[in-house]
Structure formats: structure tokens, C-alpha cells
Biopython code that builds the backbone (N, CA, C, O; Angstrom):
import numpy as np
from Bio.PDB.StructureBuilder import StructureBuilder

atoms = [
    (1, "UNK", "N", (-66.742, -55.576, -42.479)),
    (1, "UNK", "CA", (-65.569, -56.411, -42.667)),
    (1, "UNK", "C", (-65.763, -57.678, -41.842)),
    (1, "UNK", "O", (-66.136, -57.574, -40.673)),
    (2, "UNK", "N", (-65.531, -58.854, -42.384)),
    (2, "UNK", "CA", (-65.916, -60.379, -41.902)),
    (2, "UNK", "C", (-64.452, -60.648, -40.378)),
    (2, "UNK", "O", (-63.306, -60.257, -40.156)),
    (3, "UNK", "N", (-65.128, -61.227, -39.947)),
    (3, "UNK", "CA", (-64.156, -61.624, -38.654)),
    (3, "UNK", "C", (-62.583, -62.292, -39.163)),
    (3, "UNK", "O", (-61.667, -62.034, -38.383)),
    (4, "UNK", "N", (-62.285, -62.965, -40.169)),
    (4, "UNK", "CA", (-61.513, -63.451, -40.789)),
    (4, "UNK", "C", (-60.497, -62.770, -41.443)),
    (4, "UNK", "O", (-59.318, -63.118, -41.500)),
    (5, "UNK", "N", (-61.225, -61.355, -42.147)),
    (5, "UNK", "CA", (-60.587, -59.898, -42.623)),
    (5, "UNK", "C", (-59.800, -59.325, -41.454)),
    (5, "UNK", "O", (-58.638, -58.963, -41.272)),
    (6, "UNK", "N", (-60.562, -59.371, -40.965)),
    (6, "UNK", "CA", (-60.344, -58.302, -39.402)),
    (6, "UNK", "C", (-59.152, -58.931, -38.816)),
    (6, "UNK", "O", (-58.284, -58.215, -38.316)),
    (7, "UNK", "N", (-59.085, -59.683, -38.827)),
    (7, "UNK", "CA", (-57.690, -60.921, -38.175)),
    (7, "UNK", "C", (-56.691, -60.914, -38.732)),
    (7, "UNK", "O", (-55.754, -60.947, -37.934)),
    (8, "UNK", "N", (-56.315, -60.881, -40.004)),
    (8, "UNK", "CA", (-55.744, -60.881, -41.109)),
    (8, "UNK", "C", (-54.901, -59.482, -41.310)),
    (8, "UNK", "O", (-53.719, -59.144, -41.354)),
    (9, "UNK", "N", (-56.277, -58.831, -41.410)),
    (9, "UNK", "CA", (-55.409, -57.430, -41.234)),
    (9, "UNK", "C", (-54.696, -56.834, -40.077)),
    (9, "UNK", "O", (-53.737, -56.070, -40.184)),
    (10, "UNK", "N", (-55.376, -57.344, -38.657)),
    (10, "UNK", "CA", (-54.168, -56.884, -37.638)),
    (10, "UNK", "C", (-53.102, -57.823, -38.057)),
    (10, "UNK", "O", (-52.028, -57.299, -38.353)),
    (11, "UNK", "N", (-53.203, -59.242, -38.146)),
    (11, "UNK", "CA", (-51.708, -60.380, -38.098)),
    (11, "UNK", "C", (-51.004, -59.367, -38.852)),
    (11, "UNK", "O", (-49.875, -59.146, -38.413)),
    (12, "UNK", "N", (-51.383, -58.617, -39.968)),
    (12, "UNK", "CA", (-50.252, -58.096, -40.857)),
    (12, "UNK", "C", (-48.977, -57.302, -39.880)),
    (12, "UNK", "O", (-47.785, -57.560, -39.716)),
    (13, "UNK", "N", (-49.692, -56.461, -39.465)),
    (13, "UNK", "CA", (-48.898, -55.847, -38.026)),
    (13, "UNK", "C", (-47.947, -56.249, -37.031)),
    (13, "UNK", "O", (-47.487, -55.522, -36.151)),
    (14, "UNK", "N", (-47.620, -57.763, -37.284)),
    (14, "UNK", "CA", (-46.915, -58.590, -36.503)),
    (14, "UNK", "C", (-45.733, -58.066, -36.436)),
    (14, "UNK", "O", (-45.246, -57.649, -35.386)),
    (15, "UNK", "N", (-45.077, -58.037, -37.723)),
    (15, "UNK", "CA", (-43.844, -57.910, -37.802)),
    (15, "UNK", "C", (-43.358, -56.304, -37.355)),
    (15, "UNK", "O", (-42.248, -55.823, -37.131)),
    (16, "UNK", "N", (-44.328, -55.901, -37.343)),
    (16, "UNK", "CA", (-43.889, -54.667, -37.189)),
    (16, "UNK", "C", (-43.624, -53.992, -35.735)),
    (16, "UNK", "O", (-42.838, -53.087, -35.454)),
    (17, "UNK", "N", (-44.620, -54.789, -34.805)),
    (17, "UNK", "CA", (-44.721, -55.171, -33.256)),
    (17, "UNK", "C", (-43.384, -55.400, -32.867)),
    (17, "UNK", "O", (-42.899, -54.874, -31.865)),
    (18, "UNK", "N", (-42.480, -56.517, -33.963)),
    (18, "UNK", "CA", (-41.460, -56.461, -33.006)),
    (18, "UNK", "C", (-40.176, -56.368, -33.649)),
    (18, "UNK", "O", (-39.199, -57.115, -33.699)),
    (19, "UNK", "N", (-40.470, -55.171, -34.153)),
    (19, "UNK", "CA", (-39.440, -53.956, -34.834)),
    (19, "UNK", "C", (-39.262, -52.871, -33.736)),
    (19, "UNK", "O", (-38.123, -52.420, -33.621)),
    (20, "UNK", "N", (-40.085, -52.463, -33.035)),
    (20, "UNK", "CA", (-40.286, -51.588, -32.287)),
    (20, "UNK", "C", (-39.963, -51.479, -30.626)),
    (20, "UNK", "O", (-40.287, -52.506, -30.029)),
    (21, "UNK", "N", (-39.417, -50.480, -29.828)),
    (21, "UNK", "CA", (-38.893, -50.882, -28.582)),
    (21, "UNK", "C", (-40.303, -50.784, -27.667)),
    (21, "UNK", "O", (-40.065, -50.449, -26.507)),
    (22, "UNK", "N", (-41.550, -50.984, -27.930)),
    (22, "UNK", "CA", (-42.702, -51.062, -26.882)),
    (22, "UNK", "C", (-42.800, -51.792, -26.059)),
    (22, "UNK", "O", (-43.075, -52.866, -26.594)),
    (23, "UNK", "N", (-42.756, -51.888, -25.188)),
    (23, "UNK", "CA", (-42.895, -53.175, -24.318)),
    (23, "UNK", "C", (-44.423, -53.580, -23.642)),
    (23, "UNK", "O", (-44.794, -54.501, -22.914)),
    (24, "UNK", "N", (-45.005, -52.580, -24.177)),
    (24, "UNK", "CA", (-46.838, -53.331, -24.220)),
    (24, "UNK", "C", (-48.076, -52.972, -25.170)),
    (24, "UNK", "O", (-48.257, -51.916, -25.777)),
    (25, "UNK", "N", (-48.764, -53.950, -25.150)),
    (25, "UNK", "CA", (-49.870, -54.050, -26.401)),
    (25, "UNK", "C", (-50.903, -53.809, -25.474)),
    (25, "UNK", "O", (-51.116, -54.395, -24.412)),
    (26, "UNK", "N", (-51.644, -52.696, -26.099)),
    (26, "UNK", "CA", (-52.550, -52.515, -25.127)),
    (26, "UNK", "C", (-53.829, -52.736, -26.400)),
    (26, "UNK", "O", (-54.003, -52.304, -27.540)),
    (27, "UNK", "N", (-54.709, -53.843, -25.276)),
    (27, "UNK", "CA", (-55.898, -54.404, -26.103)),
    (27, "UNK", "C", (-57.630, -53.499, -25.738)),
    (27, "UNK", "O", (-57.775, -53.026, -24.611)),
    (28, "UNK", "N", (-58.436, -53.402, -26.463)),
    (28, "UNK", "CA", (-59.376, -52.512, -26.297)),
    (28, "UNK", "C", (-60.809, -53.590, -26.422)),
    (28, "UNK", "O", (-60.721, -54.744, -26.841)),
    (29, "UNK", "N", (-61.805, -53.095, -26.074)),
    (29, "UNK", "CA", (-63.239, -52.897, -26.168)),
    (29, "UNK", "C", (-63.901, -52.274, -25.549)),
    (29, "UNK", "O", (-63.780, -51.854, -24.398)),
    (30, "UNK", "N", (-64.893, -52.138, -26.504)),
    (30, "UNK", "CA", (-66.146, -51.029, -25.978)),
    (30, "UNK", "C", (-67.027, -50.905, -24.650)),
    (30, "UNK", "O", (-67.440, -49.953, -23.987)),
    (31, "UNK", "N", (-67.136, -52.383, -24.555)),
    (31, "UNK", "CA", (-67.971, -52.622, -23.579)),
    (31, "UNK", "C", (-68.338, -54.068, -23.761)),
    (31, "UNK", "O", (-69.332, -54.434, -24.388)),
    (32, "UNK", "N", (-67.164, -55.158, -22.964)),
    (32, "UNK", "CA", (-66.976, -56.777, -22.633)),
    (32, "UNK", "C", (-68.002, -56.760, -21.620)),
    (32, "UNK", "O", (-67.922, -56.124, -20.569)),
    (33, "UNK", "N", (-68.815, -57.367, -21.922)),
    (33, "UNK", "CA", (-69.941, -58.569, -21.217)),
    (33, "UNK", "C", (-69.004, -58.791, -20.263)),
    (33, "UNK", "O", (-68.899, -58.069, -19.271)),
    (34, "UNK", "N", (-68.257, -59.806, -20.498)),
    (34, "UNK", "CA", (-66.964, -60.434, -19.645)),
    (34, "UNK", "C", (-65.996, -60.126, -19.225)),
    (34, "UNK", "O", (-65.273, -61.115, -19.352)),
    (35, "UNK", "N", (-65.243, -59.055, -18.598)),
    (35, "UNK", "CA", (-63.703, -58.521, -18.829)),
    (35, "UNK", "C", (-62.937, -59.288, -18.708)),
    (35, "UNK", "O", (-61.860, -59.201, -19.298)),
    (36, "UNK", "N", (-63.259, -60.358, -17.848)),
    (36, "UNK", "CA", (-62.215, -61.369, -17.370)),
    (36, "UNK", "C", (-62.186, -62.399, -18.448)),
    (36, "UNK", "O", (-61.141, -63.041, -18.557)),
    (37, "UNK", "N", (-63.171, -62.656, -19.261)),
    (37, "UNK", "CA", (-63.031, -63.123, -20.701)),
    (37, "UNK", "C", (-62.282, -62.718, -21.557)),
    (37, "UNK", "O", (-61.473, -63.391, -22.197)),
    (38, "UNK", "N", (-62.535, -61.336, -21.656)),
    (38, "UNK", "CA", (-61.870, -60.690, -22.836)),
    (38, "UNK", "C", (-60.319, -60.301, -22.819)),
    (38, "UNK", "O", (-59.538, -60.462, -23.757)),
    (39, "UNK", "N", (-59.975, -59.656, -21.328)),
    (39, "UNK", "CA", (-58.801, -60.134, -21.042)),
    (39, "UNK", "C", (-57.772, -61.641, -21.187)),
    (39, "UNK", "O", (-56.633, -61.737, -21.645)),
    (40, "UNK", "N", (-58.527, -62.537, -20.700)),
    (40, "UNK", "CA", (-57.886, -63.767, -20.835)),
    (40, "UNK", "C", (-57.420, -64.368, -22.729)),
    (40, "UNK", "O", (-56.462, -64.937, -23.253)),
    (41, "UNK", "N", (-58.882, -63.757, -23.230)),
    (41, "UNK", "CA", (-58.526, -64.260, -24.722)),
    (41, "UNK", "C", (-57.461, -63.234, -25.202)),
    (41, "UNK", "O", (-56.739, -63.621, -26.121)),
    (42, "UNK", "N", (-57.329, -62.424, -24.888)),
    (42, "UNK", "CA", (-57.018, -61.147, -25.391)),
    (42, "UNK", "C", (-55.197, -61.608, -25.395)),
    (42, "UNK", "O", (-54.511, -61.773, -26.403)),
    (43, "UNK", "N", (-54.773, -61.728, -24.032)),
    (43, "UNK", "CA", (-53.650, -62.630, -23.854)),
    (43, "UNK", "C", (-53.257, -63.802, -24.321)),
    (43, "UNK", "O", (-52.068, -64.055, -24.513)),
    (44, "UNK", "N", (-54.087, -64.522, -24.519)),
    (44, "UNK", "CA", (-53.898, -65.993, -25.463)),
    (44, "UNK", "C", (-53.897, -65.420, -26.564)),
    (44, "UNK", "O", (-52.685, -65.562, -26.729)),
    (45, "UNK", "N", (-54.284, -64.775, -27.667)),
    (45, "UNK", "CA", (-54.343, -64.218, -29.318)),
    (45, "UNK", "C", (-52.449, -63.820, -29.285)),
    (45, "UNK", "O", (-51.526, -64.112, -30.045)),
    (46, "UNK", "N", (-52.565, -62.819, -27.646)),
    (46, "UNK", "CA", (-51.237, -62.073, -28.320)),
    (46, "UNK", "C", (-50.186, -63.157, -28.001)),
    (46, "UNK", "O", (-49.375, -63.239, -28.923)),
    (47, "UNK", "N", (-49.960, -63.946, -27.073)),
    (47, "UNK", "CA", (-49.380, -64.785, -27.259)),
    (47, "UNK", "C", (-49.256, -65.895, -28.044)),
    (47, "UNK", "O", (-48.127, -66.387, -28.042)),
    (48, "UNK", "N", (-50.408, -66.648, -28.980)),
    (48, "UNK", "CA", (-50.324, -67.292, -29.862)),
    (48, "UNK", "C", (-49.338, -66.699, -31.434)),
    (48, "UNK", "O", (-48.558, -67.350, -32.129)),
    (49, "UNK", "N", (-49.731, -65.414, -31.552)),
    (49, "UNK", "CA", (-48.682, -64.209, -32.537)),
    (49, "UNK", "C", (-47.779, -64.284, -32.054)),
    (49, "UNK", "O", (-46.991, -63.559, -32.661)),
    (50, "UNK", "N", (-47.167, -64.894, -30.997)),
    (50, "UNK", "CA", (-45.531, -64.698, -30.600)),
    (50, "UNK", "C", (-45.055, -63.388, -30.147)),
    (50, "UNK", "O", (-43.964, -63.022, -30.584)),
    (51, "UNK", "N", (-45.672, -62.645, -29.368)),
    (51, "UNK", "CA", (-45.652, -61.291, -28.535)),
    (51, "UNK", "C", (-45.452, -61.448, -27.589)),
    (51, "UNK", "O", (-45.399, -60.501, -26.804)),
]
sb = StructureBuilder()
sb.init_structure("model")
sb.init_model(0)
sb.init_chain("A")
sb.init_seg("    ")
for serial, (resi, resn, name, xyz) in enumerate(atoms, 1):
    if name == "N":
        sb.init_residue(resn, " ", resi, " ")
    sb.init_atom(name, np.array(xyz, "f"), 0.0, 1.0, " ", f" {name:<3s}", serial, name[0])
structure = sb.get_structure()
């Protein structure tokens, strides 16, 4: 699945994020080169979605 798919199909999930009483998104990888990268983007994505 292309990086573009992959994006697309979580955004779908948006609305549904904040239907729900969760009060955190917890973001994953396998194994970040960077954590402090992946964290930082990880926070900018969910905040650009309005989370």
C-alpha cells in the first residue's frame, strides 16, 4: 500500500477520534532511527488532523 493510501485511510478515522471520550492517541513504530523525530512528527500529523 503507497504512502498516500496509508494516509488516507487512517484520515478516514478522524471523525471518529472525536466521537469518542479518549483522551489519548497513542502513536507506534517498530523501531525509529530517531525517537525524538518520530515523536515530534508524530505530534505535528496529530495536530495538523485537529486532535
Amino acid at each position: 500500500m503507497g504512502c498516500d493510501r496509508r494516509r488516507h485511510h487512517r484520515e478516514k478515522f478522524v471523525p471518529l477520534f472525536r466521537e469518542t471520550k479518549a483522551e489519548r492517541i497513542v502513536t507506534e513504530h517498530d523501531n525509529p532511527a530517531d525517537w525524538r523525530r518520530f515523536a515530534r512528527r508524530s505530534i505535528e500529523h496529530i495536530k495538523a488532523l485537529g486532535l
